[in-house]
Kinemage of the C-alpha trace (Angstrom):
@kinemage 1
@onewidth
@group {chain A} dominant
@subgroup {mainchain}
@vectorlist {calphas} color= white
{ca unk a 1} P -16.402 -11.116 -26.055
{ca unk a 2} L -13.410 -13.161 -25.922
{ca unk a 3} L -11.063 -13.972 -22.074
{ca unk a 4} L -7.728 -13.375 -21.477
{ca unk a 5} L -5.374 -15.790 -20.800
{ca unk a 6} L -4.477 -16.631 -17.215
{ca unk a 7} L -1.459 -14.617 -15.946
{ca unk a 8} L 1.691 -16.402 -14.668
{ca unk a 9} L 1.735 -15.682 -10.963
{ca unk a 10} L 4.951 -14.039 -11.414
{ca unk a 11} L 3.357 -11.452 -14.050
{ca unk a 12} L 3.772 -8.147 -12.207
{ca unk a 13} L 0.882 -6.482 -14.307
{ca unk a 14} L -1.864 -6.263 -11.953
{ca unk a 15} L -3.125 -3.046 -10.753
{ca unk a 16} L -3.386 -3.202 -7.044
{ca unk a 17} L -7.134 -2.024 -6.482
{ca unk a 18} L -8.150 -5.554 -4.751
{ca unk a 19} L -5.134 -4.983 -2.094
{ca unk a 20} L -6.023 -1.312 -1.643
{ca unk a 21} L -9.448 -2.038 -0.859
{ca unk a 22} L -8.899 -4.643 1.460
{ca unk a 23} L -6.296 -3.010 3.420
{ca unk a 24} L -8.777 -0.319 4.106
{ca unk a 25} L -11.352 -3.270 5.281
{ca unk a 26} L -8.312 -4.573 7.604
{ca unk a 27} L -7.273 -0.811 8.903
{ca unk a 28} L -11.353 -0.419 9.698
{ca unk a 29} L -10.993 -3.757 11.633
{ca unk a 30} L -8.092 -2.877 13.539
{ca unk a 31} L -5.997 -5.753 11.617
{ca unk a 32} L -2.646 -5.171 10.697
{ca unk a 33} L -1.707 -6.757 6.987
{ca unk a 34} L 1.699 -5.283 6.954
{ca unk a 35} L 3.693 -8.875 7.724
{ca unk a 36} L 1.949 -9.955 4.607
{ca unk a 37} L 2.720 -6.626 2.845
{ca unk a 38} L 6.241 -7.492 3.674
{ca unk a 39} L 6.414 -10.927 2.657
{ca unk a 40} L 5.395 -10.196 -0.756
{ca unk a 41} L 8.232 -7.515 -0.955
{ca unk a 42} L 5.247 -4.729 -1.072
{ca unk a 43} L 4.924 -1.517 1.413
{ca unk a 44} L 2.027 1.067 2.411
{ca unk a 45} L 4.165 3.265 0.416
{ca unk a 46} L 4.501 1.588 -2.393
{ca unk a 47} L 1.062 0.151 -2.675
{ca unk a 48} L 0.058 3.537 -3.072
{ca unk a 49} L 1.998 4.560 -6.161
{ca unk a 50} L -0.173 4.959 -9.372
{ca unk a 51} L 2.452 2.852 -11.043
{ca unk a 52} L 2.504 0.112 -9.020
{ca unk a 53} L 2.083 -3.668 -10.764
{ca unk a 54} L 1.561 -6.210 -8.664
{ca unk a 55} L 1.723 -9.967 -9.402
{ca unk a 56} L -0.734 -12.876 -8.978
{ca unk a 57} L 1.272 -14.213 -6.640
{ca unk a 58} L 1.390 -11.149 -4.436
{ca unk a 59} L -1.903 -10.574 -4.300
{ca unk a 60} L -2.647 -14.032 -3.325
{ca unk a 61} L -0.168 -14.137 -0.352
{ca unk a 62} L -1.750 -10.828 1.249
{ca unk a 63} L -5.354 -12.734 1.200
{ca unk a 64} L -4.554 -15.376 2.144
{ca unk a 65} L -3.294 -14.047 5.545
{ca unk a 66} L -6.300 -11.374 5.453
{ca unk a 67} L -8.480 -14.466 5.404
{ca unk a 68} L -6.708 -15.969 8.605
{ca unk a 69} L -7.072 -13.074 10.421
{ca unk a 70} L -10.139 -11.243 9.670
{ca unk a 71} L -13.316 -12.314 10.947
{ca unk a 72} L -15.533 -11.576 8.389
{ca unk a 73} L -17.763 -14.056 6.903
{ca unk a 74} L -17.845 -13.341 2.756
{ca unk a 75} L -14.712 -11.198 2.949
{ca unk a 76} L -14.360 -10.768 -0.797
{ca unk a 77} L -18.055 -8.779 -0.884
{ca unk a 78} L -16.678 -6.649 1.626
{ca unk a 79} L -13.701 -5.418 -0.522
{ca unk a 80} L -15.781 -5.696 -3.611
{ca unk a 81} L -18.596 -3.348 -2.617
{ca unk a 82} L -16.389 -0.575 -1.104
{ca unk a 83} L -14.832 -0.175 -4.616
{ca unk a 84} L -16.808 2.743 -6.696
{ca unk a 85} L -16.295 2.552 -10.448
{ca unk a 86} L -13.866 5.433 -10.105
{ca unk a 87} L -11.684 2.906 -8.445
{ca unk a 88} L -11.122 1.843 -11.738
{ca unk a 89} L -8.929 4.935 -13.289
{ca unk a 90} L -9.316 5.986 -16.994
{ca unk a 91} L -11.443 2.308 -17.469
{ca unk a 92} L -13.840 3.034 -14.688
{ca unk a 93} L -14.654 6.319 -16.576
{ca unk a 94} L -14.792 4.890 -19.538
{ca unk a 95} L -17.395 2.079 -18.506
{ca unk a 96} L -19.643 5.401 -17.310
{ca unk a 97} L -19.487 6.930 -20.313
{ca unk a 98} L -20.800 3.984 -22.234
{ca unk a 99} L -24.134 3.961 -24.050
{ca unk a 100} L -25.661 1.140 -21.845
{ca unk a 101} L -24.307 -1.064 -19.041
{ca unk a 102} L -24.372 -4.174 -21.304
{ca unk a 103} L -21.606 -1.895 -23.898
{ca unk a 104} L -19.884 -1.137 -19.911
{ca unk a 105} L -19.556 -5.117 -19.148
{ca unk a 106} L -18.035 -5.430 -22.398
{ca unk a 107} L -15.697 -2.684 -22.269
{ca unk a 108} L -14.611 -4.379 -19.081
{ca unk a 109} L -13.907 -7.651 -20.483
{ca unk a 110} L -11.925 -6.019 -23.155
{ca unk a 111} L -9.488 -3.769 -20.639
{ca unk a 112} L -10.075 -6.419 -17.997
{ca unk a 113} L -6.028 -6.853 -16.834
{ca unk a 114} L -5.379 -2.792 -16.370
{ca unk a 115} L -8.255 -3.260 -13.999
{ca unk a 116} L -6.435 -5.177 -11.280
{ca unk a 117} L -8.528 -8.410 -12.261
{ca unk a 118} L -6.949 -11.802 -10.400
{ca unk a 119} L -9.437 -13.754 -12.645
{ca unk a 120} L -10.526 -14.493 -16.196
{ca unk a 121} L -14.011 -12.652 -17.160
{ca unk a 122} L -16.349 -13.476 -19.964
{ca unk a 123} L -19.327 -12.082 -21.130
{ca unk a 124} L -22.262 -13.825 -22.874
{ca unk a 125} L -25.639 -13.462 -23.885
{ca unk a 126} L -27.791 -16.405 -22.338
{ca unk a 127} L -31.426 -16.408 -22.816
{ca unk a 128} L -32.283 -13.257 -22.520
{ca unk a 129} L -29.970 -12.164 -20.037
{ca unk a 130} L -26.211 -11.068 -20.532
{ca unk a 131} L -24.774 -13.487 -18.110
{ca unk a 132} L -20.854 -12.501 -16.791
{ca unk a 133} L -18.694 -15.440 -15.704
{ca unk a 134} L -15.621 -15.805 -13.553
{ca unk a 135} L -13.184 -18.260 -14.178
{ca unk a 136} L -9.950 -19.012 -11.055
{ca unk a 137} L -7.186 -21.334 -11.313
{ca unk a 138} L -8.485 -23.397 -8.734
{ca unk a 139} L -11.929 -23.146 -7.612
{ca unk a 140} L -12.042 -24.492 -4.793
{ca unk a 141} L -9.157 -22.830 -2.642
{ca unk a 142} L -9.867 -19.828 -0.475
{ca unk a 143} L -8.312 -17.019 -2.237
{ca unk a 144} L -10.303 -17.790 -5.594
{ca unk a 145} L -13.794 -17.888 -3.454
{ca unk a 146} L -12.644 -14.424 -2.374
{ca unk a 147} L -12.128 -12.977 -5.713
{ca unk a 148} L -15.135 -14.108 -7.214
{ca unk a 149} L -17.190 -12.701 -4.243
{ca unk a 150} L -14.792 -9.677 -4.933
{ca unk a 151} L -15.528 -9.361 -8.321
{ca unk a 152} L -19.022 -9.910 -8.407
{ca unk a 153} L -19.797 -7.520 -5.676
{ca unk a 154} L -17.780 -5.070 -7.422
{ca unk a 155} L -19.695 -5.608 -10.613
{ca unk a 156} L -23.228 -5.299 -8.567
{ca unk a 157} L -22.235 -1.786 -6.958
{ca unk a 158} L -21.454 -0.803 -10.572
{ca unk a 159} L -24.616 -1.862 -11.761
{ca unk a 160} L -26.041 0.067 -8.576
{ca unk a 161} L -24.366 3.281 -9.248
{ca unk a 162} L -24.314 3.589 -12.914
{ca unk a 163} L -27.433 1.743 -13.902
{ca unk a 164} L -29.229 2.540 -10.813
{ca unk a 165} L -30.333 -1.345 -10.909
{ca unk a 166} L -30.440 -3.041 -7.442
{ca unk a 167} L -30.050 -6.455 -8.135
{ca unk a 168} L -29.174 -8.901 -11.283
{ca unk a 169} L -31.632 -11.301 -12.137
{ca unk a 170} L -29.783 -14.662 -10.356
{ca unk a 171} L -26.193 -15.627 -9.263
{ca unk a 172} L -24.573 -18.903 -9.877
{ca unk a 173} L -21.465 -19.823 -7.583
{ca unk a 174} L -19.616 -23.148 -7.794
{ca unk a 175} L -18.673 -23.229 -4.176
{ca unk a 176} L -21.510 -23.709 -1.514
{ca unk a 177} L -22.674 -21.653 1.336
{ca unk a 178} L -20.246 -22.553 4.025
{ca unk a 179} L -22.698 -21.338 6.600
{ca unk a 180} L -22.788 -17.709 4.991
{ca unk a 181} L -25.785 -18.285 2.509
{ca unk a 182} L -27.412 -15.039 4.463
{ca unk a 183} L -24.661 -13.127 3.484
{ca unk a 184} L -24.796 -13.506 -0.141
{ca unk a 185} L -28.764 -13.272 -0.090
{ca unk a 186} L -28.351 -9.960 1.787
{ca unk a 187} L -26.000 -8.624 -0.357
{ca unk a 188} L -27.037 -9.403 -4.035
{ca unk a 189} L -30.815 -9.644 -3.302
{ca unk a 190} L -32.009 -12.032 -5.855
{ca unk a 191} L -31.994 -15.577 -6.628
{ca unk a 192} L -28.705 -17.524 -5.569
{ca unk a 193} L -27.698 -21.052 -6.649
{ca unk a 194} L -24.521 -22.422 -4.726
{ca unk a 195} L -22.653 -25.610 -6.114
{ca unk a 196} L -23.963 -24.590 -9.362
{ca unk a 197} L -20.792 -25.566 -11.676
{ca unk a 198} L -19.798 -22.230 -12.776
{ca unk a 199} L -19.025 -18.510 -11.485
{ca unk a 200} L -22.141 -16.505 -13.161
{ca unk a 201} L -23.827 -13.319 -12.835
{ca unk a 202} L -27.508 -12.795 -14.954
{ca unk a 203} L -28.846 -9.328 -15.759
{ca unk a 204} L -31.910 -9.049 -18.172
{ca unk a 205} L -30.903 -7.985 -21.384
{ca unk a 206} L -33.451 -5.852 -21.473
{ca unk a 207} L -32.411 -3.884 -18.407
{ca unk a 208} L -28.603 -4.108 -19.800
{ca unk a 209} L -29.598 -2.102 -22.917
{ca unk a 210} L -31.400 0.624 -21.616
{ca unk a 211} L -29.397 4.058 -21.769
{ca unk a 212} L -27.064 5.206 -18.893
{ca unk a 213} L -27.389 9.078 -17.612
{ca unk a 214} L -23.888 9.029 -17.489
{ca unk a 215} L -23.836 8.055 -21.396
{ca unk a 216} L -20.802 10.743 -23.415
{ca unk a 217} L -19.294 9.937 -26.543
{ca unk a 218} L -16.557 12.080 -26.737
{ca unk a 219} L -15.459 11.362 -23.610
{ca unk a 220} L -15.627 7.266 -24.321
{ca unk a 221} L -13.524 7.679 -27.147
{ca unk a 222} L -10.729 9.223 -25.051
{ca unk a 223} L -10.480 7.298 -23.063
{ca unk a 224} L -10.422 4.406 -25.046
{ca unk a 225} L -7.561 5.376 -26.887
{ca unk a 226} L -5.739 6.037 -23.542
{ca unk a 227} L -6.769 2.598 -22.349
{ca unk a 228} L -5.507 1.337 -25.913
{ca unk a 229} L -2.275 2.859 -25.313
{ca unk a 230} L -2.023 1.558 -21.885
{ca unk a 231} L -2.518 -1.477 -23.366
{ca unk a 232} L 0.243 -1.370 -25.866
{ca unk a 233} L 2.466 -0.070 -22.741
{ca unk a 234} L 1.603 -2.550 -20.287
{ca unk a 235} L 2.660 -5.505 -23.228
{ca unk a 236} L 5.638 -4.296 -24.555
{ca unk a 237} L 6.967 -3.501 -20.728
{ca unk a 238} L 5.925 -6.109 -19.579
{ca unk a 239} L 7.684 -8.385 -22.718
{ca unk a 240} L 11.201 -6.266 -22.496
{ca unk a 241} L 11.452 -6.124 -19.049
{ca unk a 242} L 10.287 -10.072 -18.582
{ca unk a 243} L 12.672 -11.168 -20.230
{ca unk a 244} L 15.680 -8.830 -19.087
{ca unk a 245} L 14.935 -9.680 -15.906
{ca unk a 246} L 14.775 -13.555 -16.626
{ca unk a 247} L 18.654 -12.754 -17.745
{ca unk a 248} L 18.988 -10.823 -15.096
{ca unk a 249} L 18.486 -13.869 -12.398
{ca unk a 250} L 19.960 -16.579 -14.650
{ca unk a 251} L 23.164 -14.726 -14.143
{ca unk a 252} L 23.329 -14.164 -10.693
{ca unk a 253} L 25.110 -14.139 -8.752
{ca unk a 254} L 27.240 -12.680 -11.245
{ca unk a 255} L 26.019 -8.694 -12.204
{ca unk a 256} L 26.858 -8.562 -16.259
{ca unk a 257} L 27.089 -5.024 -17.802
{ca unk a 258} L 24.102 -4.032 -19.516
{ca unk a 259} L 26.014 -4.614 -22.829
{ca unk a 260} L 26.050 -8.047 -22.366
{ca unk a 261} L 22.691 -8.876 -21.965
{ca unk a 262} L 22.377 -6.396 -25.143
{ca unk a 263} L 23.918 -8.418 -27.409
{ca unk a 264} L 21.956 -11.394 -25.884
{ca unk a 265} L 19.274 -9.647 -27.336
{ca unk a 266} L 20.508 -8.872 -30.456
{ca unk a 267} L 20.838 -5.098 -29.943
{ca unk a 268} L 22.832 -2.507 -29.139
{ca unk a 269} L 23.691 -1.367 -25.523
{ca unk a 270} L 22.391 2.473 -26.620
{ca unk a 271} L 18.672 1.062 -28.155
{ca unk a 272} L 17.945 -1.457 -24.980
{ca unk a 273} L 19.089 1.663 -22.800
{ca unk a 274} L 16.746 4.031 -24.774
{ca unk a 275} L 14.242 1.329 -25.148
{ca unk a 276} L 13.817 0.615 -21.273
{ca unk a 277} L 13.470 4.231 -20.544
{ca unk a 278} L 10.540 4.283 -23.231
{ca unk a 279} L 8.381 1.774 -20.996
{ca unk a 280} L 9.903 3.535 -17.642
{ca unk a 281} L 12.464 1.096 -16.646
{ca unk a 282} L 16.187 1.391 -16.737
{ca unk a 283} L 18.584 -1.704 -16.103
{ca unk a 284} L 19.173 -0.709 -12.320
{ca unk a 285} L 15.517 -0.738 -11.728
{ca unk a 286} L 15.176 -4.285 -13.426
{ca unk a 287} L 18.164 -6.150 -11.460
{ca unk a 288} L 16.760 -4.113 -8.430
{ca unk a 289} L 13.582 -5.682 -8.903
{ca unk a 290} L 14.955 -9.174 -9.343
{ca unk a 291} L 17.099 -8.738 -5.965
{ca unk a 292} L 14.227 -7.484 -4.168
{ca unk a 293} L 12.326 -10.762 -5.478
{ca unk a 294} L 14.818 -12.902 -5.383
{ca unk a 295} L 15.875 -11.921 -1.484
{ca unk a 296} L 12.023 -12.635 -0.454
{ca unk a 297} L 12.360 -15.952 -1.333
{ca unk a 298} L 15.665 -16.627 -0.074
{ca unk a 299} L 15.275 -15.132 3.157
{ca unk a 300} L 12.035 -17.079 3.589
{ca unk a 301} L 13.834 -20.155 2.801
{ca unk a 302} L 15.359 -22.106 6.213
{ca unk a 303} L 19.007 -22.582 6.605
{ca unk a 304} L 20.519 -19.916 4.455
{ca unk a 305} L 23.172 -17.332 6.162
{ca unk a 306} L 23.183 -13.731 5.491
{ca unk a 307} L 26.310 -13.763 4.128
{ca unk a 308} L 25.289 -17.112 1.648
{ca unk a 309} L 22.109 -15.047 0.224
{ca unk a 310} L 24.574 -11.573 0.252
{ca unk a 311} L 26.452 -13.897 -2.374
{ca unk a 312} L 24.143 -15.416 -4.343
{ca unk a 313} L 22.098 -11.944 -5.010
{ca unk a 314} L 25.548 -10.680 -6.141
{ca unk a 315} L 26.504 -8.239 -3.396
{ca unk a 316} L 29.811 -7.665 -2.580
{ca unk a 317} L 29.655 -7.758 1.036
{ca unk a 318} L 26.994 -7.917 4.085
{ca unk a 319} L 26.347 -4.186 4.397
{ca unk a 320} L 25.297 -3.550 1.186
{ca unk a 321} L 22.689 -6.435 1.252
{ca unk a 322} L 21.116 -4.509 4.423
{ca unk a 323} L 21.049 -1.013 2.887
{ca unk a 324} L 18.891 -2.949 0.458
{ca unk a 325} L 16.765 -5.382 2.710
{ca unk a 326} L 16.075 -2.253 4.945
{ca unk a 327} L 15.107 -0.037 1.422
{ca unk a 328} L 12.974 -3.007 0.100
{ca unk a 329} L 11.211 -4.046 3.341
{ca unk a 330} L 11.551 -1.512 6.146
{ca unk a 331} L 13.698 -4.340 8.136
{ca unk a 332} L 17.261 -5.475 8.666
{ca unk a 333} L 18.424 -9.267 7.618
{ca unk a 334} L 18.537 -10.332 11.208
{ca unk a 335} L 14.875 -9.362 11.452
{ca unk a 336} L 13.680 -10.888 7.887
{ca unk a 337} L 15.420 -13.916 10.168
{ca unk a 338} L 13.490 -13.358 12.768
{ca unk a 339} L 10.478 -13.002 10.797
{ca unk a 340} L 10.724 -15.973 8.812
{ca unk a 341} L 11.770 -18.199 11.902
{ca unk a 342} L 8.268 -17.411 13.295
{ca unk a 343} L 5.925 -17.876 10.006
């Protein structure tokens, strides 16, 4: 089973499960996450929207400050093992209607980015054992400890539920203990090697090929073909709308009529229109999106007036720059001042 590439941590294709999750794990905790909510131009509200896409880079700013401030030791298995397959949508089903949990895992890797993976999976067969390994950007900062512990946790409650197996054979992490070995032993309940050079996760072969109850054709191959479709969706959205919106910011703070940017493109204002609307976008909600973006960074950047990042997102004047700031964020541009004067 091959990997996918690494997304660019702008790439807003992410499903937002991970965030989801641990906001729950925050709420339970009495920890508010909303700061860091804001600061990666993200509400409650909008987390919550089945069409949400988030980018790497969003989900990496809202752990990191859920690691400062929770005190939870293995955070990432908390999040990982509240999320049932169903978290998963139309791929979680699919992975339950599989023949056997080893043709689940690989379903998974194949449909692995509409899953709201932050990390590269791969599946293997290894000496008797399908082994699953997770690959981060940089293994040993914070965030990418949290989403393997995230990920495998996530793929041992699936294991649990589906497969009604308790345990995989051993666990290889490339980071070490950190003082928490107990709670990785208590959790995975088998054989763990830390500072072991990889990200792996054994299960017998054996055990990976027996037959799930939950086993229905029919219903597998719907689903696929909706996940196939998704796929398709997800690509060519995230390919039109990429690079209309990398016009988009090039020009500002001038705001060119979407006829210009047409011809850019070598195509009519009427067929990028219609086009846009086919992966459900439209050229308000694509320089909307690169203001929203574009303010986060510029208010979070020292020294800049109101009136200086009013002009160089393209607004005509102050007020209409706060109608927007208090739509995209919940707050005014005196308190994203405020805000950012006290990170």
């Amino acid at each position: 089973m091959s990997d996918g590439p690494f997304l660019t941590p702008s790439s807003a294709i992410i499903t937002p499960n991970i965030i989801r999750h641990l906001l729950r794990v925050a709420d339970d905790h009495g920890v508010s996450l909303d700061r860091a909510l804001r600061a990666a131009s993200l509400t409650r509200e909008s987390i919550d929207s089945p069409a949400l896409r988030v980018s790497y880079r969003q989900g990496r700013l809202i752990i990191e400050k859920a690691l400062d401030s929770l005190p939870i030791p293995a955070l990432g298995l908390e999040v990982g093992q509240r999320q049932p397959i169903t978290a998963s949508g139309v791929l979680g089903l699919a992975m339950m209607s599989s023949a056997t949990l080893l043709d689940a895992v690989e379903l998974g890797m194949r449909f692995q980015n509409l899953a709201g993976s932050m990390v590269r999976w791969h599946s293997v067969i290894e000496g008797g054992s399908v082994v699953v390994t997770a690959t981060v950007p940089d293994s040993e900062s914070p965030v990418s400890r949290f989403l393997v512990e995230e990920g495998f946790a996530n793929i041992t409650r699936m294991a649990r539920d589906v497969a009604g197996i308790r345990s995989p054979r051993h666990v290889e992490l490339a980071f070490a203990p950190d003082g928490h070995a107990r709670s990785y032993a208590d959790f995975f309940d088998c054989a763990i090697a830390f500072s072991a050079g990889r990200n792996a996760w054994h299960l017998p072969l054996s055990t990976a090929r027996e037959p799930l109850p939950t086993a229905e054709p029919w219903t597998l191959a719907a689903m696929v073909a909706a996940l196939e479709a998704e796929t398709r969706s997800v690509v060519e959205r995230q390919e039109l709308v990429a690079v209309l919106a990398a016009h988009v910011e090039d020009a500002l703070p001038v705001i060119r009529p979407l006829a210009d940017y047409a011809r850019l493109l070598a195509t009519s204002e009427r067929t990028l229109r219609r086009r846009l609307i086919e992966v459900g976008s439209s050229y308000s909600r694509v320089l909307d999106d690169v203001r929203k973006r574009v303010a986060a960074e510029l208010f979070a950047t020292p020294g800049l007036s109101t009136a200086e990042i009013s002009y160089r997102l393209g607004y005509e004047d102050e007020r209409s720059l706060r109608r927007s700031t208090l739509r995209w964020f919940g707050a005014s541009p005196a308190a994203l001042h405020d805000m950012a004067a006290r990170a």
